[in-house]
C-alpha positions as CSV (number, residue, x, y, z in Angstrom):
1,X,5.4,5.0,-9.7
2,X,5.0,5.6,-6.0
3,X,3.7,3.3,-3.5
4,X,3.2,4.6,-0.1
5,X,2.6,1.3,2.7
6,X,2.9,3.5,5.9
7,X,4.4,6.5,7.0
8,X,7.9,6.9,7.9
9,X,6.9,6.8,11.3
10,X,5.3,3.1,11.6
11,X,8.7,1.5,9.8
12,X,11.2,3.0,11.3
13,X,11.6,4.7,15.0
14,X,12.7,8.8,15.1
15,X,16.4,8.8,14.7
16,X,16.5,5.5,12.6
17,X,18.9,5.0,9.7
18,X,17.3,5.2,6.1
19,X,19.0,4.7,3.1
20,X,16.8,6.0,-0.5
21,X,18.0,5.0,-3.4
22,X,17.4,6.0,-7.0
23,X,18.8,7.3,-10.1
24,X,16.4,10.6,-9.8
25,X,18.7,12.9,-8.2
26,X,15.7,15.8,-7.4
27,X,13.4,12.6,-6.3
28,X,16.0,11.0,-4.1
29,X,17.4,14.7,-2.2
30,X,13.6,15.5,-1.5
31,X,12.4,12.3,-0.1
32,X,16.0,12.4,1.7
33,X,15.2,16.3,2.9
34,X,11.7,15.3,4.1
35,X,12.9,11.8,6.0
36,X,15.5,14.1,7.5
37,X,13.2,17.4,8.6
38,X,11.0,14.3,10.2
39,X,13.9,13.1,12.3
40,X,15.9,10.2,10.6
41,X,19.4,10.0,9.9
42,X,19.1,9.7,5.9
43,X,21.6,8.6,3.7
44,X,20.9,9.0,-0.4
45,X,22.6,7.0,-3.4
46,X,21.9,7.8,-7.2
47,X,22.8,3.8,-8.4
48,X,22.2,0.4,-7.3
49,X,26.8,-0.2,-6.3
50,X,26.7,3.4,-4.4
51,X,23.5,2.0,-2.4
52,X,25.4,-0.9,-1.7
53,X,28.5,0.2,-0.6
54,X,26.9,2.3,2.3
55,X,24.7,-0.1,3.2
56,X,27.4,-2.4,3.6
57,X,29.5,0.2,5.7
58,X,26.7,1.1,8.0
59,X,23.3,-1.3,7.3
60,X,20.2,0.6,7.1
61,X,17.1,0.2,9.6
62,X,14.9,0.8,6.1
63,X,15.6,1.1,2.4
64,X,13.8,2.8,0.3
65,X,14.9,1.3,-3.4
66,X,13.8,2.7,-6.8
67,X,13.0,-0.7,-8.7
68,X,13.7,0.2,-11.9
69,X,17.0,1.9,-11.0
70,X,19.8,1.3,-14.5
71,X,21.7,-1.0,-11.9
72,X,18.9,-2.9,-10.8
73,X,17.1,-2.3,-7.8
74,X,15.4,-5.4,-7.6
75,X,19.0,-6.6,-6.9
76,X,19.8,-3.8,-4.3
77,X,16.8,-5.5,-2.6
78,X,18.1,-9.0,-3.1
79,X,21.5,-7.8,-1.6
80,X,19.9,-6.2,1.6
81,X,17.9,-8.7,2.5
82,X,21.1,-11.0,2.4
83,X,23.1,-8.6,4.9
């Protein structure tokens, strides 16, 4: 399921750091390639520790987390908010 609350735009300024995470590979690189052809700096993760571990390295202006993600994304969530 896909919720859209804004556009990329109204969350997170041209040139912004995004991080998308979620365990569909073809989902994640083509949100990641459109986020990038609009301008961000985009970094993609295919589980909930990878997602982590490059947030932790270099924190994210947005995340955009696949909820239902094996490792749980909910958790991912929990986690960045905490950082």
């Amino acid at each position: 399921m896909v919720a859209v609350v804004a556009s990329a735009e109204d969350l997170v300024p041209r040139g912004g750091r995004v991080l998308v995470a979620d365990d569909d590979e073809q989902l994640c690189r083509h949100l990641a390639a459109a986020l990038a052809a609009a301008g961000h700096q985009v970094v993609a993760a295919n589980d909930g520790a990878d997602a982590l571990a490059v947030a932790r390295s270099s924190p994210p202006d947005v995340a955009i987390v696949d909820l239902t993600m094996p490792t749980s994304g909910l958790d991912v969530v929990r986690q960045l908010k905490e950082m």
